[in-house]
N, C-alpha and C positions, 0 to 999 in steps of 0.2 A: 574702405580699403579694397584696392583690386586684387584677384586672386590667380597668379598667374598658373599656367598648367603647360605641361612640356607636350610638344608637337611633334610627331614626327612631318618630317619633308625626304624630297628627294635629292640626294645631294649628287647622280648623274641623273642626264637625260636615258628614259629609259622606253623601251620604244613597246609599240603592238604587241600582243601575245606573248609579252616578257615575265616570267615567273622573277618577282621579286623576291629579293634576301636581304637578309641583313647587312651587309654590306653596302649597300646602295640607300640606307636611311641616314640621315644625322638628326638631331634635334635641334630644337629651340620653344623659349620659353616667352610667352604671351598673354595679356590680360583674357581671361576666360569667359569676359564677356566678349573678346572681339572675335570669335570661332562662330561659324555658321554652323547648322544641324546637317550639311553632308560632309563636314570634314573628318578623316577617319583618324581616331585619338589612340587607339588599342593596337600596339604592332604586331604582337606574336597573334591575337585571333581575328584582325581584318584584314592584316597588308602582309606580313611574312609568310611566304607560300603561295601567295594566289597569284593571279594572272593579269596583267594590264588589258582591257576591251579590245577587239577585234578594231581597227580602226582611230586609236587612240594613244596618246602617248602622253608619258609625265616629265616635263620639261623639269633640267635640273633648277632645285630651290622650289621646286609648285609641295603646297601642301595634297596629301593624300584624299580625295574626294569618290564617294561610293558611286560614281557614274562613269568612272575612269578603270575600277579594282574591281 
């Protein structure tokens, strides 16, 4: 049996040095073996409040990845 697990994404294009909110995630729900180890799963303590990379930007629909946050 697959074990699905809710993802956030980015549901705008969000650009460099953009402090992410809540309003700028939606979710969706995907077998939990297809997630790679830099996708970020926790919103309130890896994506809500922090800062997009200097040189970097999360196109809308991209999952959240720790080289981007």
């Amino acid at each position: 049996m697959v074990t699905p697990i809710k993802v956030p994404y980015a549901n705008v294009t969000i650009s460099s040095r953009t402090e992410i909110t809540l309003d700028m995630i939606s979710y969706v729900e995907i077998p939990q073996t297809a997630l790679t180890g830099n996708v970020l799963t926790n919103t309130q303590t890896q994506i809500v409040g922090k800062y997009t990379n200097v040189g970097t930007s999360i196109p809308a629909g991209s999952f959240f990845y720790n080289d981007v946050v």
